[in-house]
TORSEZA-895015 format. One record per residue: residue in one letter; x, y negated, z negated of N, C-alpha, C in turn. Coordinates in Angstrom, 1 decimal, padded with zeros to 4 digits, always signed. Example, Ala and Ser with C-alpha at 12.3 -4.5 7.8 and 13.67 -1.06 7.14 Angstrom:
% TORSEZA-895015
rest; n.x; n.y; n.z; ca.x; ca.y; ca.z; c.x; c.y; c.z
A; +013.2; +005.7; -007.8; +012.3; +004.5; -007.8; +013.2; +003.3; -007.8
S; +012.8; +002.2; -007.1; +013.7; +001.1; -007.1; +012.9; +000.0; -007.9
% end
This chain:
% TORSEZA-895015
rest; n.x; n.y; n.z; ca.x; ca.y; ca.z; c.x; c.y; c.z
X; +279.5; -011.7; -121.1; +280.0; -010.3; -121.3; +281.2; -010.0; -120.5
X; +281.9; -009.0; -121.0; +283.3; -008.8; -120.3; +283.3; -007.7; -119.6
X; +284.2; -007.8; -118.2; +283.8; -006.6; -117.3; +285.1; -005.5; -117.6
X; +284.7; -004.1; -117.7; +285.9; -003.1; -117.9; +286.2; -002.5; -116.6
X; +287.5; -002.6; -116.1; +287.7; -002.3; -115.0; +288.6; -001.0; -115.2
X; +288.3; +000.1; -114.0; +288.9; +001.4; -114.0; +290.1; +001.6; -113.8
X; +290.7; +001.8; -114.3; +292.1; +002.0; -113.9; +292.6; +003.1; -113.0
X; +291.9; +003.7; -113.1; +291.9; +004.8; -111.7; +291.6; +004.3; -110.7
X; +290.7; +004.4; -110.0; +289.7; +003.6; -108.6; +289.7; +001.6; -109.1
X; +290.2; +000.9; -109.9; +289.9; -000.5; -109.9; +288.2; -000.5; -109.7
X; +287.7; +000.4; -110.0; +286.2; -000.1; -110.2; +285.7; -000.8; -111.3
X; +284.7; -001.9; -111.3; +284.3; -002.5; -112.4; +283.2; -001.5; -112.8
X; +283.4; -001.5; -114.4; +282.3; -000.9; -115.4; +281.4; -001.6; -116.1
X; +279.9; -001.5; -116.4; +279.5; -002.1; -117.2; +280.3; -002.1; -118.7
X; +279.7; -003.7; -119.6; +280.3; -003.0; -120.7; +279.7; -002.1; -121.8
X; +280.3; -001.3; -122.3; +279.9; +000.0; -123.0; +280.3; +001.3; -122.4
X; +280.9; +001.1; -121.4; +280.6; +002.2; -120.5; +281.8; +003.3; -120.9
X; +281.5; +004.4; -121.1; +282.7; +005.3; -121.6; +283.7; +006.0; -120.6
X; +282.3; +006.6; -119.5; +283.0; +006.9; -118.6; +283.0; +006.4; -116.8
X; +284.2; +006.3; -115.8; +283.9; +005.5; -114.9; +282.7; +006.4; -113.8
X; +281.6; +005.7; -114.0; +280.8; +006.0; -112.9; +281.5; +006.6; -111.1
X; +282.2; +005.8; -111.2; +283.0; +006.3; -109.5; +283.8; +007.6; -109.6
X; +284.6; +007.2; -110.5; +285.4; +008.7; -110.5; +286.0; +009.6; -111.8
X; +284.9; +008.8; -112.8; +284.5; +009.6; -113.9; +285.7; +009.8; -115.1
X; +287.0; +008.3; -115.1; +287.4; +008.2; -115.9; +287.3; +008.0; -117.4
X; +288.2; +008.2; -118.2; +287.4; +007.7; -119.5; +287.7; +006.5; -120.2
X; +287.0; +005.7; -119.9; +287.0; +004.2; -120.4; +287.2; +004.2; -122.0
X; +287.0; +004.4; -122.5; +286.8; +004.2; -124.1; +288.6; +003.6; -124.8
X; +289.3; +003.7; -123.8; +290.6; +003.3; -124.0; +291.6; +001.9; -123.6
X; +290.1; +001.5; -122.8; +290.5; +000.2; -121.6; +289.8; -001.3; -122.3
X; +290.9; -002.0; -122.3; +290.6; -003.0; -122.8; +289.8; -003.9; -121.8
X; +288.4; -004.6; -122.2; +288.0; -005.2; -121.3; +288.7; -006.7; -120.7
X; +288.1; -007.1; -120.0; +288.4; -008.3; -119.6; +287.6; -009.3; -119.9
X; +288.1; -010.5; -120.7; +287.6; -011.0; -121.1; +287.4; -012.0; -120.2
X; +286.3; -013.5; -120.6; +286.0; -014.5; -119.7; +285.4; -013.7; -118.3
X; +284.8; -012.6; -117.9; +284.6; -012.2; -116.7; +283.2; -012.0; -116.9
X; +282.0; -012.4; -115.9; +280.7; -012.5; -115.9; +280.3; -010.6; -115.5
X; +279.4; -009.8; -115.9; +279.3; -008.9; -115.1; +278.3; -008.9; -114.0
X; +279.0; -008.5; -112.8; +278.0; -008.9; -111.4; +276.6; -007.9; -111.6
X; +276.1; -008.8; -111.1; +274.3; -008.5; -111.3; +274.5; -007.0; -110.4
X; +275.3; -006.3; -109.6; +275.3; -005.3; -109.4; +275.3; -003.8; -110.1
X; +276.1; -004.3; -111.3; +276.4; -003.3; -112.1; +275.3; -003.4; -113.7
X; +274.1; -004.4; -113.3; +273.7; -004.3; -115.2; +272.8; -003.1; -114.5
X; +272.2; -002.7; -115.8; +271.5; -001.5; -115.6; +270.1; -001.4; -115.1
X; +269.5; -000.5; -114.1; +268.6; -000.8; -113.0; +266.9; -000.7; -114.2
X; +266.2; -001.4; -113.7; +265.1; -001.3; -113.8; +264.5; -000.1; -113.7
X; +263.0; +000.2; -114.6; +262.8; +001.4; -114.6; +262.0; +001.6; -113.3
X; +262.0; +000.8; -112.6; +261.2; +000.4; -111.0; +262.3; +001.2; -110.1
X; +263.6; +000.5; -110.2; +265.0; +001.2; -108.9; +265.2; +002.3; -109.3
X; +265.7; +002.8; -107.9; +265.8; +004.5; -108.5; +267.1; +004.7; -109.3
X; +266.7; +005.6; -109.7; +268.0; +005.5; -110.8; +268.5; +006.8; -111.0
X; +269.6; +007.4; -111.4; +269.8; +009.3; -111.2; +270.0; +009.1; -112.8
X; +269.5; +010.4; -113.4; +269.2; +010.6; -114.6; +270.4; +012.0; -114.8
X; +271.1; +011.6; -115.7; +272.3; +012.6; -115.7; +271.4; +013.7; -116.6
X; +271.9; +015.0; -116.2; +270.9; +016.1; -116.2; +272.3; +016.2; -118.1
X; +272.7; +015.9; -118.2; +273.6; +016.1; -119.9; +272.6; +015.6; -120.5
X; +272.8; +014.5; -120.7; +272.4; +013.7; -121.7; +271.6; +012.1; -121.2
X; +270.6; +012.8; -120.3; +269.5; +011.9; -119.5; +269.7; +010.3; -119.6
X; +270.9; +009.7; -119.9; +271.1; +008.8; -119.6; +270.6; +008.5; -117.9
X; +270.5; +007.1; -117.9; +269.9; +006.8; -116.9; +271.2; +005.7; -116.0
X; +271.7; +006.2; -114.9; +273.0; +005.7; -114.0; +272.0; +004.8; -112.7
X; +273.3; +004.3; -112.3; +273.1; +003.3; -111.2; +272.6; +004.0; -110.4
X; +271.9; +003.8; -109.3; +271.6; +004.8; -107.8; +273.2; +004.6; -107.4
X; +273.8; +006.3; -106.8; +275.1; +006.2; -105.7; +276.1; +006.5; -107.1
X; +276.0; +006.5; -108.1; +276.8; +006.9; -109.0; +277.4; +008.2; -108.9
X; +278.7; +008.8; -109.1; +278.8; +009.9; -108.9; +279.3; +010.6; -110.0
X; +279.1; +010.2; -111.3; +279.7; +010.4; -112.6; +278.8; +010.0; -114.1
X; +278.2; +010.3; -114.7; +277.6; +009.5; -115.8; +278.6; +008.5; -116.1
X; +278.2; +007.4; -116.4; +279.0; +006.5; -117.4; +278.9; +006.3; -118.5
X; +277.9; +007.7; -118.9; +277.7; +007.9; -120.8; +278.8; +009.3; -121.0
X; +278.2; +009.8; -120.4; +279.3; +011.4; -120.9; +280.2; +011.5; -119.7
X; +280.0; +010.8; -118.4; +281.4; +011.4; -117.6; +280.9; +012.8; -116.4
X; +279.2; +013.5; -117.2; +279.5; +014.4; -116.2; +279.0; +014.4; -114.9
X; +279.5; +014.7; -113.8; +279.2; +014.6; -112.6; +277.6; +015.0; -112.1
X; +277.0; +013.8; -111.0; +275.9; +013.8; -111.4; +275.7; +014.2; -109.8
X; +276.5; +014.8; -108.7; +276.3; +015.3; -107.3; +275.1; +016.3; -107.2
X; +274.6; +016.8; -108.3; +272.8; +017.6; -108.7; +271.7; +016.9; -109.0
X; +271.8; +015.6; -109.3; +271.1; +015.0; -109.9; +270.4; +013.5; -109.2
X; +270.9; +013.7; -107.5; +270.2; +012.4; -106.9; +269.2; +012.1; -107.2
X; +268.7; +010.5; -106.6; +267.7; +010.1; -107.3; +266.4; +010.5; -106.1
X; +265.1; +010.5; -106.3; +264.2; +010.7; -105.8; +263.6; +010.0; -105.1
X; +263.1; +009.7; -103.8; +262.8; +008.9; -103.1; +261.2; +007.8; -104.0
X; +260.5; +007.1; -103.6; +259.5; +006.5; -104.1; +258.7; +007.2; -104.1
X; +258.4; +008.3; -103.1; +257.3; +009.2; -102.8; +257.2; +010.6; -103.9
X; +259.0; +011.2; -104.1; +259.3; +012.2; -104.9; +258.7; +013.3; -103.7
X; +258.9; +013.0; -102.8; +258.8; +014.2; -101.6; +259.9; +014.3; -100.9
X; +260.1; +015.2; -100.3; +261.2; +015.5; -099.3; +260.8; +014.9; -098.0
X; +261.7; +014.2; -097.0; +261.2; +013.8; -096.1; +260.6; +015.2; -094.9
X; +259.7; +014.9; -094.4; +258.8; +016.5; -093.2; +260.3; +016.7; -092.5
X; +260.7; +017.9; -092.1; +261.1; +017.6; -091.1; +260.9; +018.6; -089.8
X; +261.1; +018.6; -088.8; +259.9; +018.5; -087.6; +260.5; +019.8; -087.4
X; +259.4; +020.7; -086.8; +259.7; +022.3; -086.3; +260.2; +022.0; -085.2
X; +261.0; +023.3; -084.8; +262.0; +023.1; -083.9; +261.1; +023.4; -082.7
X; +261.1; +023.0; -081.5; +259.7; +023.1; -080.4; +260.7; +023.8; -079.6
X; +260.2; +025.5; -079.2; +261.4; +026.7; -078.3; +261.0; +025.7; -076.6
X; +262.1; +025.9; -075.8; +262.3; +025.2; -074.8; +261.2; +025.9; -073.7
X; +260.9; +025.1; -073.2; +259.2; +025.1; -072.4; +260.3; +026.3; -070.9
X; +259.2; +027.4; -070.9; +259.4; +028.2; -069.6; +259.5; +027.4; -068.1
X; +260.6; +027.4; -067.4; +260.8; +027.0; -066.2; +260.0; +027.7; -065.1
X; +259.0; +026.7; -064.9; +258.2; +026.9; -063.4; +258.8; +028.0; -062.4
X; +258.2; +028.8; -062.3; +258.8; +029.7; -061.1; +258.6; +028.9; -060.1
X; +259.5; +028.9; -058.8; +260.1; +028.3; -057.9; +259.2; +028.7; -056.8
X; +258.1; +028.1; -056.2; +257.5; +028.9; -055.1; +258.1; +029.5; -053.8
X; +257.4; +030.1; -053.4; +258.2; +030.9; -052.6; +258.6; +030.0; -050.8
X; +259.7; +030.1; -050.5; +259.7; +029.0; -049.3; +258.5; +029.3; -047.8
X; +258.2; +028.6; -047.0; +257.2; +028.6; -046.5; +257.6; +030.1; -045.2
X; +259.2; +029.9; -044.7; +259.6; +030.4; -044.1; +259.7; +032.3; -044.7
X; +259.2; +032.2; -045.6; +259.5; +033.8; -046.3; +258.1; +034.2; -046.1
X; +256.9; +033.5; -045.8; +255.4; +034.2; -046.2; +254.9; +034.7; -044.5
X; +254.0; +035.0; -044.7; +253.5; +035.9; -043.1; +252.4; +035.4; -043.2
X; +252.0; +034.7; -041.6; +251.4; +033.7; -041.3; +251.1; +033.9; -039.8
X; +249.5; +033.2; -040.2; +249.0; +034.0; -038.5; +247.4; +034.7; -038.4
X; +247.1; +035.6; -037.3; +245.9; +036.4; -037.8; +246.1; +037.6; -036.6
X; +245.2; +038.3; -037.0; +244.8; +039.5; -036.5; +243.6; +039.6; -035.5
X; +243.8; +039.5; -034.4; +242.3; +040.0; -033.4; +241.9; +041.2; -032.9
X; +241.1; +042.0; -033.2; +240.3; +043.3; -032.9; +240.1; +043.3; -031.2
X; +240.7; +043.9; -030.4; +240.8; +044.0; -028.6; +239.0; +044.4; -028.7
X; +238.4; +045.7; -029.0; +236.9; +045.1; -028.5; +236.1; +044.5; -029.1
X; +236.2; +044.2; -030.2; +235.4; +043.3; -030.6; +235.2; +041.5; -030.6
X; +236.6; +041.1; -030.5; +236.9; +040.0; -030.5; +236.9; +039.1; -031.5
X; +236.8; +040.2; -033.2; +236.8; +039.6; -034.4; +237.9; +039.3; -034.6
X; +238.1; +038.3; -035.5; +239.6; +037.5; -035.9; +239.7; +037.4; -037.1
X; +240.6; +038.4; -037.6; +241.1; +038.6; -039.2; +242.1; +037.7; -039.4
X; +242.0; +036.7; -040.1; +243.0; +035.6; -040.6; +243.9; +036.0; -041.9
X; +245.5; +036.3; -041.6; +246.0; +036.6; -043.0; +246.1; +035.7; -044.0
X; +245.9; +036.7; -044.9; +245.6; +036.0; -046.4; +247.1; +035.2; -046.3
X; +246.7; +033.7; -046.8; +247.9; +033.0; -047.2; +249.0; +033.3; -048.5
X; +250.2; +032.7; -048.1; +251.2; +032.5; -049.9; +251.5; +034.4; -049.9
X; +251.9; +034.9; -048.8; +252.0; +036.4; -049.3; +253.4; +036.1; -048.2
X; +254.2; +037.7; -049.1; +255.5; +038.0; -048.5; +255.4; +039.1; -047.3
X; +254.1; +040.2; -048.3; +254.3; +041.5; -047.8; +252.6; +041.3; -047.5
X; +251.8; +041.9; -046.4; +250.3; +042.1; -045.9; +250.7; +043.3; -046.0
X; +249.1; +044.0; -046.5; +248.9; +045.7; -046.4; +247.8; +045.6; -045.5
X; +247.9; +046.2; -044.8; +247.0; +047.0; -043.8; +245.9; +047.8; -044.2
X; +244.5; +048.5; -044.1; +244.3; +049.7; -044.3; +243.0; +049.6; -044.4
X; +242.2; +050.3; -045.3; +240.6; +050.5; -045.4; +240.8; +050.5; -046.9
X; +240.1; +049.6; -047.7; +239.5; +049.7; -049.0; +239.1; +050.9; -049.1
X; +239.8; +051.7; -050.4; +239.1; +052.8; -051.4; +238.6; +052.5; -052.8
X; +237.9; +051.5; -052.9; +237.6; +051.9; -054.8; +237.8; +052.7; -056.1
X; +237.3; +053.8; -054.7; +237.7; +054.9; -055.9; +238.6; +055.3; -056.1
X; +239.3; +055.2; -055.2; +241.3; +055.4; -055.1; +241.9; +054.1; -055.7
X; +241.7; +053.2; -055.7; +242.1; +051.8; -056.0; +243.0; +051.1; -055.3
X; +242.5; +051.3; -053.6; +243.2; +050.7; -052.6; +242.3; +049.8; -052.4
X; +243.3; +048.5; -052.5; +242.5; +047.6; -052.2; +243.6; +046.5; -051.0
X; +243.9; +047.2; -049.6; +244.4; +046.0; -048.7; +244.2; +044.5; -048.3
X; +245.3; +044.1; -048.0; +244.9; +042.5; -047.9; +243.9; +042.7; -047.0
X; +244.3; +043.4; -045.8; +243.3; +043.4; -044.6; +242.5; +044.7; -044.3
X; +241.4; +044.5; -044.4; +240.0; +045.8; -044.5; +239.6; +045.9; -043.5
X; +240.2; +047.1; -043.0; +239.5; +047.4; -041.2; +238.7; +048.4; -041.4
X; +238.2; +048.6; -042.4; +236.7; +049.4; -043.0; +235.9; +049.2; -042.4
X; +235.1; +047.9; -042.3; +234.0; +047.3; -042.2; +233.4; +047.0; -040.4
X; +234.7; +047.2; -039.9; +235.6; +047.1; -038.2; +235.6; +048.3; -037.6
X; +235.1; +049.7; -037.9; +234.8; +050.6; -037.6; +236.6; +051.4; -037.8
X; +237.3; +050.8; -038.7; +238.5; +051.5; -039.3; +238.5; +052.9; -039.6
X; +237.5; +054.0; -040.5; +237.5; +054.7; -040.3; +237.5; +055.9; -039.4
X; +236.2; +055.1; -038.3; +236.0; +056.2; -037.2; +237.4; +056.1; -036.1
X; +238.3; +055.0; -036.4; +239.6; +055.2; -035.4; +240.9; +055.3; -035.9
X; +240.5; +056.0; -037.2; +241.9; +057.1; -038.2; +242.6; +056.2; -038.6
X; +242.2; +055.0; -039.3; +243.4; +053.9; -039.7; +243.2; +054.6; -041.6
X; +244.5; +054.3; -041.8; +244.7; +055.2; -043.4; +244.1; +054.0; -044.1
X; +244.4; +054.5; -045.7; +243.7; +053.5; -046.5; +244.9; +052.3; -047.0
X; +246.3; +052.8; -046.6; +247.0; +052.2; -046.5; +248.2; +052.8; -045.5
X; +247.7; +052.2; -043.9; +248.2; +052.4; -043.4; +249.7; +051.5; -042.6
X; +249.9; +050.5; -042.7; +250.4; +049.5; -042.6; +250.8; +048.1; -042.9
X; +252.5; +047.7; -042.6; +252.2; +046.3; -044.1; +253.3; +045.9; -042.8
X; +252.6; +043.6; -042.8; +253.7; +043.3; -041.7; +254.1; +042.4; -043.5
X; +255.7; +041.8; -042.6; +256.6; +041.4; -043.8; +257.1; +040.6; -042.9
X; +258.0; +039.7; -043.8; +259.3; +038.4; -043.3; +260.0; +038.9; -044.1
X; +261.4; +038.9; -042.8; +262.7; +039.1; -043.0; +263.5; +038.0; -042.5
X; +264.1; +036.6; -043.2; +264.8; +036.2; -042.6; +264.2; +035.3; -041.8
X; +262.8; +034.8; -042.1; +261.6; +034.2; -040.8; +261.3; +035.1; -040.2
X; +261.8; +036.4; -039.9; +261.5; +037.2; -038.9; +259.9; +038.3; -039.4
X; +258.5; +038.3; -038.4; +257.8; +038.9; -038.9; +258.0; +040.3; -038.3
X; +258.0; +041.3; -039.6; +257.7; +042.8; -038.7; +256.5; +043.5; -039.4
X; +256.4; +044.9; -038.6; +255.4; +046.0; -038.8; +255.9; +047.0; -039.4
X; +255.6; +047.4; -040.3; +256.2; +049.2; -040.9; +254.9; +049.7; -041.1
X; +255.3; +051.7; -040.4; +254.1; +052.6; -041.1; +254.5; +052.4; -041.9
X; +253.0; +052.6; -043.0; +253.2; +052.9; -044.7; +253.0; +054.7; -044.0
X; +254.0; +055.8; -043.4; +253.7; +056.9; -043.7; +252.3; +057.4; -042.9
X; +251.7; +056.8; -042.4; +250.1; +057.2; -041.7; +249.8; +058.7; -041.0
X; +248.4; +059.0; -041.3; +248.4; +060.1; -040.5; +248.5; +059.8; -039.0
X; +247.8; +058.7; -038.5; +247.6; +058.3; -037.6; +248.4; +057.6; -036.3
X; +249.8; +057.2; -037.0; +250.4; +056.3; -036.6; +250.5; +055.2; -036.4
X; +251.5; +054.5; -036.1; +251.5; +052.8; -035.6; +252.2; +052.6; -034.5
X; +251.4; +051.9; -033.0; +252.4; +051.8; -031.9; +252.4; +050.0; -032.1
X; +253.8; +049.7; -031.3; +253.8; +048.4; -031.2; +253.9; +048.3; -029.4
X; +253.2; +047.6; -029.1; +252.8; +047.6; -027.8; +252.8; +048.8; -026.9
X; +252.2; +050.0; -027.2; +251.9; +051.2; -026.8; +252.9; +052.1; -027.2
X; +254.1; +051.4; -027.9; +255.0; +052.3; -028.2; +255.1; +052.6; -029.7
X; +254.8; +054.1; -030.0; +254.8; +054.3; -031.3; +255.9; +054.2; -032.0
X; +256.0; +053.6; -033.4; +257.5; +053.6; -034.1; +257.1; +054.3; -035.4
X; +258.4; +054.5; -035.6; +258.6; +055.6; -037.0; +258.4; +055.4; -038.6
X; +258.0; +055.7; -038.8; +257.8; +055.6; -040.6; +258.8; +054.8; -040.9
X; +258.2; +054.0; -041.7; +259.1; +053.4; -042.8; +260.6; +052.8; -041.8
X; +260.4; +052.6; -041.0; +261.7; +051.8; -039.7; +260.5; +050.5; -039.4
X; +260.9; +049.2; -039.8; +260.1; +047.8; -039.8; +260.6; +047.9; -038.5
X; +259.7; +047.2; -037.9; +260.2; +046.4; -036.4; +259.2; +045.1; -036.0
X; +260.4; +044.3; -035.5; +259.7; +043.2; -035.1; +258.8; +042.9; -034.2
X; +258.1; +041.7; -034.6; +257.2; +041.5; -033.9; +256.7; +039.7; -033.3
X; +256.8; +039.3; -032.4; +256.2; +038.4; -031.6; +254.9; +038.3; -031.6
X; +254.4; +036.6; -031.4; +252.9; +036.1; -031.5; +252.8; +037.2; -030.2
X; +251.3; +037.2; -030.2; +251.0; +038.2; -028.6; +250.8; +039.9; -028.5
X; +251.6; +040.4; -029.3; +252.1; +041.5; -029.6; +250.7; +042.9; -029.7
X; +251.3; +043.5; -028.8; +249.7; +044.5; -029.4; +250.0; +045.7; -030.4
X; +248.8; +045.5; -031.1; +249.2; +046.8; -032.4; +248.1; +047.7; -032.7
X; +248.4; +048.9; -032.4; +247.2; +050.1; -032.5; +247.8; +050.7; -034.0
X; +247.3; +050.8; -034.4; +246.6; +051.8; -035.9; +245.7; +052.5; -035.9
X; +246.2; +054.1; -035.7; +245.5; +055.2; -035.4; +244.9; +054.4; -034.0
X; +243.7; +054.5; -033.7; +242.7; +054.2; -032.3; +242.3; +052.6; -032.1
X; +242.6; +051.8; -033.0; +242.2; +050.7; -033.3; +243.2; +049.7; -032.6
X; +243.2; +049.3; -031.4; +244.0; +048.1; -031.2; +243.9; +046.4; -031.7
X; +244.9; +046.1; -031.8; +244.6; +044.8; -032.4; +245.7; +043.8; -031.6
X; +245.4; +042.4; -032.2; +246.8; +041.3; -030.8; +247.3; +040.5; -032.5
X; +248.7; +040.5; -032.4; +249.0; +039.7; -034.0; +249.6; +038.0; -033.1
X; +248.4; +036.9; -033.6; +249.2; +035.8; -033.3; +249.6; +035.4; -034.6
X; +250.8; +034.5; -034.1; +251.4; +033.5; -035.6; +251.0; +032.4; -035.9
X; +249.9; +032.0; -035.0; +249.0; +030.8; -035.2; +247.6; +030.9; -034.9
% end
């Protein structure tokens, strides 16, 4: 059989073919070539290979065709279907995972304990904290301090229910009244609302009547 070659693109055609599958010339005017084998590429596919079926006139085209080679019309709608006839899955987009909050460095937390002068009980501060509250648990108010001098005979020596918070500034540990009726002295010397002041291991701290010693270890 003789191969018809395109004269537009030099693509080879089957023979019969009217129009060029590549670029959709119209053969019907081209003389073939004679003595020329046609390459096993171009005979017509099995009804097994995929094959694109021109949506005109359901002629059946090579796979990768971009043109019928019966009518010419462009077959860019008409790809062929995978073996499955499914669309390949394709994967939900996964939103980018929340970055770990950064713990807080060791030098920023308040660390240490609290000793009661007559009693000799030893309040250990709660670890992993920036700011310690001071005061006497209220429930029914919903004070609930890191440290509970309730139980320490806190009430009977005027300590509020939030009367004091120590903090780190810088490494540095201090004391602030939370506002008290009572007051806060730092080593006998009372300081003012809401003015933090520092403090050293050793340190004595009265709350209202209640003295206490703040070590850092």
């Amino acid at each position: 059989m003789s191969v018809i070659t395109c004269p537009s693109c030099n693509t080879p055609a089957p023979p019969g073919a009217v129009f060029c599958d590549h670029c959709g010339y119209d053969l019907r005017t081209v003389a073939p070539m004679g003595g020329q084998q046609v390459p096993p590429t171009y005979m017509i596919p099995s009804a097994e290979a995929n094959e694109i079926i021109c949506p005109n006139c359901q002629h059946a085209n090579i796979a990768g065709s971009v043109f019928c080679e019966n009518c010419g019309s462009q077959l860019a709608q008409a790809a062929a279907p995978g073996p499955s006839g499914l669309k390949p899955a394709v994967p939900a987009a996964q939103p980018p995972a929340a970055a770990a909050p950064a713990p807080a460095p060791a030098e920023s937390m308040v660390v240490g304990r609290l000793v009661i002068q007559d009693s000799q009980v030893t309040l250990p501060i709660p670890p992993g904290k920036q700011v310690i509250i001071i005061g006497r648990e209220d429930p029914v108010s919903g004070v609930f301090p890191d440290i509970d001098l309730d139980p320490h005979g806190g009430h009977e020596a005027g300590v509020g229910r939030r009367h004091a918070q120590l903090m780190v500034k810088e490494g540095q540990v201090y004391i602030e009244d939370l506002d008290s009726v009572n007051g806060t002295a730092v080593n006998r010397q009372r300081i003012a609302a809401r003015q933090p002041q520092p403090l050293k291991s050793g340190d004595e701290l009265r709350l209202g009547k209640m003295a206490l010693i703040y070590y850092s270890k």
